[in-house]
N, C-alpha and C positions, 0 to 999 in steps of 0.2 A: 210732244203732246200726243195720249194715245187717240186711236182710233174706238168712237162708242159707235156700233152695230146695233140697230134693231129693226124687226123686224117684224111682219102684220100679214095676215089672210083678209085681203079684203073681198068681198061680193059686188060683183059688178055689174049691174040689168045689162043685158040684151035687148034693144030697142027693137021690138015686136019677138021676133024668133029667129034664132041661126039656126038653120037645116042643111045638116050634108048627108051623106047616103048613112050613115052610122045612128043617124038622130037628129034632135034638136034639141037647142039648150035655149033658157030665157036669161040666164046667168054666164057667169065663169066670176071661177074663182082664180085671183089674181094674188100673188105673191109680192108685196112692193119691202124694200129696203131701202132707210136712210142710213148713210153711212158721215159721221160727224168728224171733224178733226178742227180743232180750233173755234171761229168763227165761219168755217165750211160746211155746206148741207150738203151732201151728193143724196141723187135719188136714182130709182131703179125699180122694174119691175115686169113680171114674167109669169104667162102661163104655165103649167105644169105639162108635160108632153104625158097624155095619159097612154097613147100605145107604145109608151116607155117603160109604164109604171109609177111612171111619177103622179103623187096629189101635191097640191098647193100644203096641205098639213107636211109631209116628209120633206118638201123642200125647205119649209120654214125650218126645222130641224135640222135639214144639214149646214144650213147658214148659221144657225145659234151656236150647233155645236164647232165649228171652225172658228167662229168670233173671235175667243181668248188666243187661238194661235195669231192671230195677226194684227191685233189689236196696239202693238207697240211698232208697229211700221209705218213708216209714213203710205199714203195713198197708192203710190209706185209699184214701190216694192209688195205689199199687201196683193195687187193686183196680179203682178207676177206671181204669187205665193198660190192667188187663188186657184191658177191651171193647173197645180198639179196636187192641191191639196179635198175639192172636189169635183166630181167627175162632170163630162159634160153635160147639159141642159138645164132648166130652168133656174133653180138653184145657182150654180155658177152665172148665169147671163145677168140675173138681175143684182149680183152682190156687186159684177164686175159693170156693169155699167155706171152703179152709185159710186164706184170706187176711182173710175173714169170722169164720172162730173164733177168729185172731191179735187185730183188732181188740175184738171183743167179750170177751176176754180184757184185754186192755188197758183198756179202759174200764169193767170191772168189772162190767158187765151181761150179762144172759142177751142169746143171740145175738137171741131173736124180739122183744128190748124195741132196741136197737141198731136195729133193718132198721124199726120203725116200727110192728109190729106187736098186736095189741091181743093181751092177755092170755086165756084162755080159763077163769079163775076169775072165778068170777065170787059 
């Protein structure tokens, strides 16, 4: 079953204003992806690093355009595929997170038991 990829620029308010020495924003735009396979939703989603160069509009773009490479993969392997087929930040974080709650959806486990992670009950 392939993998369907898509992907949205959404605007997000800032509740009153975020101010750092650079500025202040009453938004940010936010990059979310669902990544589908079967009856699985994986979600995801990620600011643009703009003293990167990154905008939310380019990362959406380089998520679209890797789609059809990994679209015949299952969740996994797609995710392996994604580190070395886009470069690090935004883009990659938020594709690889929906493609991380697809998996862990799949396999029936909470995402932090899936990634190897120890439990926090204890």
């Amino acid at each position: 079953m392939p993998l369907i990829i898509s992907a949205s620029v959404e605007r997000w308010p800032v509740r009153g204003r975020f101010v750092i020495a650079r500025g202040a924003k009453s938004h940010v735009d936010v990059l979310v992806v669902a990544v589908c396979q079967g009856d699985y939703i994986g979600l995801g989603e990620s600011t643009a690093i703009y003293y990167e160069g990154e905008t939310a509009e380019k990362c959406l773009a380089q998520v679209m355009r890797i789609a059809p490479d990994i679209e015949d993969m299952d969740a996994m392997a797609a995710k392996a595929a994604v580190q070395s087929l886009l470069p690090r930040g935004a883009a990659r974080n938020a594709l690889d997170c929906a493609l991380w709650d697809v998996a862990a959806q799949q396999a029936g486990v909470p995402l932090w038991q899936l990634a190897g992670c120890q439990s926090q009950n204890r």
